[in-house]
N, C-alpha and C positions, 0 to 999 in steps of 0.2 A: 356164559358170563365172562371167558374168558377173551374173550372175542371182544367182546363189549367195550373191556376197563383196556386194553388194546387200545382202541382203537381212540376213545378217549382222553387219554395216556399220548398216544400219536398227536392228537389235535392242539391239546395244551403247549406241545414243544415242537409244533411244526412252524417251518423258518418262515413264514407269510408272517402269523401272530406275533414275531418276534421283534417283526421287521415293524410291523404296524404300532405297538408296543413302546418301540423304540423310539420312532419317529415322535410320537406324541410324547413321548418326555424330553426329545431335544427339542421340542418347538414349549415343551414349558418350562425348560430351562432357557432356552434363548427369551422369550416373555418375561422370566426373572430378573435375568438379568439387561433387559432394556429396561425394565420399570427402575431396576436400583440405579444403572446409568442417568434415567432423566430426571431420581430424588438425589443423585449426586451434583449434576446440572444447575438444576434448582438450587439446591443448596450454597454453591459454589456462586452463584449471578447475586443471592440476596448479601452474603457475604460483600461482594464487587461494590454494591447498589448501598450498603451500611458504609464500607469503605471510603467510597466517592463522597458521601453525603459527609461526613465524618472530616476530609482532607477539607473540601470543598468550604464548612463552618471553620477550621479551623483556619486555611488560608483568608477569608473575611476578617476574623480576630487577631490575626497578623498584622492584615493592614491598617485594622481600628488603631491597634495599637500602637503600629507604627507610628501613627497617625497623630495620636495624643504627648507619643514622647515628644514628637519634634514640636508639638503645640506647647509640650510643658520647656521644653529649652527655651523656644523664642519668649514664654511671657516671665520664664526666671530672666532672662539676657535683658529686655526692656526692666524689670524693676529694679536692676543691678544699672543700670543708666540712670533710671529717674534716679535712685538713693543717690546717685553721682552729681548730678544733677540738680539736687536737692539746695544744696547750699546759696546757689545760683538766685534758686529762685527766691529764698528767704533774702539775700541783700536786695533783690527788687521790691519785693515787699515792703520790705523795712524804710526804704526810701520812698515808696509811696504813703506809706503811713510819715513819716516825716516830714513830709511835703503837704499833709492834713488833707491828699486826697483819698475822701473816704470810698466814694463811688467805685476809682478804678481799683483801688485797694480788695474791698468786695467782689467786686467784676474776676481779678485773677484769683482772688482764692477759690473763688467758686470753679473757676479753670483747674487750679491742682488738686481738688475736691474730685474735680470730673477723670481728669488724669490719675487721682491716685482710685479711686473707686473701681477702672476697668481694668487695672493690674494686681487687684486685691482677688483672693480664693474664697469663696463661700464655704470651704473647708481647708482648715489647716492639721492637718496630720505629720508633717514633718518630714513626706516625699513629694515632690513636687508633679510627677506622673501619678500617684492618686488624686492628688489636689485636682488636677486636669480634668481625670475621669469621674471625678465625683463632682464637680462643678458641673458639666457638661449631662453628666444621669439624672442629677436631681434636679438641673433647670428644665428638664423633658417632664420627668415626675411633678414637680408643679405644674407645668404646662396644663397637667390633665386634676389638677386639684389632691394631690396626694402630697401627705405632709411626709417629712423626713426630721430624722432626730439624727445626728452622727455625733457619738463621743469616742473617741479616736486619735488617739497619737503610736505613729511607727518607730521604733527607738531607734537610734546611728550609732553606728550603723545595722543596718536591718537584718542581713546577711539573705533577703530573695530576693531574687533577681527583679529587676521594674516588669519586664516581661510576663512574669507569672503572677505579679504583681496584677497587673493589667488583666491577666485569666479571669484571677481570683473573683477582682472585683465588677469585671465586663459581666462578665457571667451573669453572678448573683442579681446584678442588678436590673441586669435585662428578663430575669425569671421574678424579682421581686415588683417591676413595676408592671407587665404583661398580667403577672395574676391578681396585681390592684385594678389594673383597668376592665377584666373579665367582673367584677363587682359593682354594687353600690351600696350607698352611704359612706361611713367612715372607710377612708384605706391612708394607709400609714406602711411608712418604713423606717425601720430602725437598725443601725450600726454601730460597732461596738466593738473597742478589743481589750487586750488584756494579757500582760503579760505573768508569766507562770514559769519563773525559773529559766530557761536555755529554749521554753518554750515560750509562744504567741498564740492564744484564741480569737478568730474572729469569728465575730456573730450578725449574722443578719436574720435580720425577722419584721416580716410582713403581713397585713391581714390576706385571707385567699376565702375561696367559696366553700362551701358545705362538701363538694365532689371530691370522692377521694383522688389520691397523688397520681396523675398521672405516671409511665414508666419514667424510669431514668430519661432521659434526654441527653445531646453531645454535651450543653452546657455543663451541666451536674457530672458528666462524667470526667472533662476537663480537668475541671478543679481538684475530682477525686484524684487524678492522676497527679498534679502539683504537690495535693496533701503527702501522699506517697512517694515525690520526689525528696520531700524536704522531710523526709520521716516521720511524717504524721498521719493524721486519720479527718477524714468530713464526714459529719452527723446532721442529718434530715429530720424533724420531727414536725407532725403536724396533730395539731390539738384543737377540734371545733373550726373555728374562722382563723385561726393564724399558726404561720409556718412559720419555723426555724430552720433555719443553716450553721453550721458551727463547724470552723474550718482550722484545726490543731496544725500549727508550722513548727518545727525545728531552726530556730534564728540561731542556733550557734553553728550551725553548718553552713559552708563558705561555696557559693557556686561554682566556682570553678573545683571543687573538690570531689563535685558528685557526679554520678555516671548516671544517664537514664540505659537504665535495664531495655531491652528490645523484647518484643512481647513473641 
């Protein structure tokens, strides 16, 4: 026996088995650690791939915006002409009416009719970059049979920036008429604000389908971030057929005051 537990004793600590032993847990530790390498990988490319997508919407809403200020400068600069202007044309007027020509009297009003009609806003809110972007979203929105309500005034000064301004309402509006057009029947949009002391509420709300809320999206996350700049908060509710957005700003805080935090 004693011979035996020897000799077995020998085999369990002979340097072959050790070696063999060995070898098989550095190759499943080197296996561990490729697998966690290529969930670090992974990890890191969808990261990259969220990133891109993320800069990529955001430089397009750059340019919108861009886009819309210089549209809202050039059409406040032409109606700062016509009002100039204005005087002008009333002593023509006035002399054609004097003169008992009724025809051409008729003829030009119906010209500064035409003139004052493509200088006028389908919303007036009291900045003239909404006024733009809300003209230009809700003529799309009609386009496809979706009715719009905006009761809406921005106080002066605002204290957000046109820029965020622009987020705010790019945004919404582009998630408010996408998920009228995914329906049918009635679909409606409605806008709205309200002020609340050193704060501003805006509210949008649109019909949507039965499916529940899609994730967060860039849009929605945007705007959260503005909220957050301007010390507030954005609230999402969706109840049956229609969704809300409710977007709390801080107007007594001054843009050049505030720092955006780096994430």
């Amino acid at each position: 026996m004693q011979t035996s537990y020897t000799q077995i004793y020998y085999d369990v600590l002979s340097p072959a088995l050790l070696l063999e032993h060995t070898a098989l847990l550095f190759l499943q530790a080197l296996g561990l650690g490729a697998l966690l390498c290529t969930l670090y990988a992974y990890r890191h490319l969808c990261r990259s791939l969220q990133t891109k997508a993320e800069m990529q919407s955001l430089s397009q809403a750059v340019q919108a915006q861009k886009i819309y200020i210089a549209e809202a400068q050039t059409r406040y600069e032409q109606t700062k002409a016509f009002r100039h202007d204005i005087k002008n044309h009333l002593s023509v007027l006035s002399a054609l009416l004097n003169n008992n020509k009724l025809e051409e009297s008729k003829a030009y009003l119906q010209k500064l009719e035409t003139v004052s009609t493509t200088l006028s806003f389908p919303c007036q809110t009291g900045n003239s970059v909404v006024d733009i972007l809300l003209g230009e979203k809700l003529k799309m929105a009609k386009a496809d049979g979706i009715t719009a309500e905006v009761s809406l005034f921005l106080p002066t000064p605002c204290g957000i920036d046109d820029f965020d301004l622009c987020v705010i309402f790019a945004n919404a509006l582009d998630n408010a008429i996408s998920a009228c057009q995914s329906i049918e029947g009635v679909r409606s949009i409605r806008i709205s604000g309200e002020r609340q002391g050193d704060f501003y509420m805006l509210a949008f709300e649109n019909t949507c389908s039965d499916n529940p809320l899609p994730p967060t999206g860039t849009g929605l996350s945007n705007i959260r971030a503005v909220a957050e700049k301007y010390h507030g908060a954005m609230l999402t509710e969706k109840i049956e057929r229609r969704f809300s957005l409710n977007v709390l700003l801080n107007i007594s805080i001054h843009p050049e005051s505030i720092s955006i935090q780096k994430p």
